[in-house]
N, C-alpha and C positions, 0 to 999 in steps of 0.2 A: 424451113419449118419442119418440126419433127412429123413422123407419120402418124401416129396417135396425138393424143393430148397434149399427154403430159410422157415424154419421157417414149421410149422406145417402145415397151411393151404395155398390151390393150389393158388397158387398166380402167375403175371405175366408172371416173370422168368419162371414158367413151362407154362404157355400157347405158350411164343413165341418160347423157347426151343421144345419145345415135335415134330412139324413140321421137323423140322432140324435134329434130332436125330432117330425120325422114317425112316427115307430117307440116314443113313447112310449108308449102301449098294450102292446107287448111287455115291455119292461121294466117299467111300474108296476101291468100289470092290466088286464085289462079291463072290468073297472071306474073306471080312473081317467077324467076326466073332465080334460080340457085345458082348454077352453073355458070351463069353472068355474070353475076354479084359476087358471089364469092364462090371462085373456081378450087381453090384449097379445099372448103367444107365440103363441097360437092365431091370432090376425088376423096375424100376422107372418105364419107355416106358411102360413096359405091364402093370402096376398099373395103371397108369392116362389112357392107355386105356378104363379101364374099366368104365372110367366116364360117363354114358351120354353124357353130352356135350358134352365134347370130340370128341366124335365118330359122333354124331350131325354135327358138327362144322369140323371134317376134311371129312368128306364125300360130303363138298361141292368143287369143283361140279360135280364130279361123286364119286360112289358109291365106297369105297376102305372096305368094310367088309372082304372079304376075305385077302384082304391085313393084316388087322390086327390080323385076326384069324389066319392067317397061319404064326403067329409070327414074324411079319414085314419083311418078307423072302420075298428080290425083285422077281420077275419073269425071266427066262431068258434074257440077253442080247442081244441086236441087235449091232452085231459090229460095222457094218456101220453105226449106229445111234449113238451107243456110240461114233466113231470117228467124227461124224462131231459135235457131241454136247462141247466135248474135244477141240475142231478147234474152234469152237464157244467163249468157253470160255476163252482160250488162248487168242485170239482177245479183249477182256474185260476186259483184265490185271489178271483173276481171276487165283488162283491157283491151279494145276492140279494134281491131287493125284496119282503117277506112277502105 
């Protein structure tokens, strides 16, 4: 399996990817487990963390270091937040991970 995406060098696909994959806990649970499931994405996720940019570029615009350090492990849940954000998104037509 190549080390980026597509092809040797960090290209697009992982720039717009990398957002959406770091925040998998959000959307699957905090419960889900990356690192389990698929051990590839996860060593991806922490490699292009280590970019500069990278870390640059998603710490805007507040500060998420510890977020990455602590192995992109969300922080507790707010149920009541998670439920209206769930209510929210149902409304949006988006689909809602049980």
């Amino acid at each position: 399996m190549p080390k980026k995406q597509i092809g040797e060098k960090f290209s697009v696909a992982d720039i717009s990817t990398f957002g959406w994959v770091a925040v998998n806990q959000w959307a699957l649970g905090a419960d889900f487990d990356l690192e389990k499931s698929f051990p590839f994405l996860h060593a991806w996720l922490l490699r292009n963390a280590q970019r500069p940019a990278v870390l640059k570029g998603y710490n805007v615009p507040v500060d998420k270091t510890e977020f990455v350090q602590g192995g992109f492990k969300m922080p507790p849940v707010n149920e009541a937040e998670l439920a209206r954000t769930r209510e929210w998104m149902k409304n949006q037509n988006v689909t809602v991970p049980k």
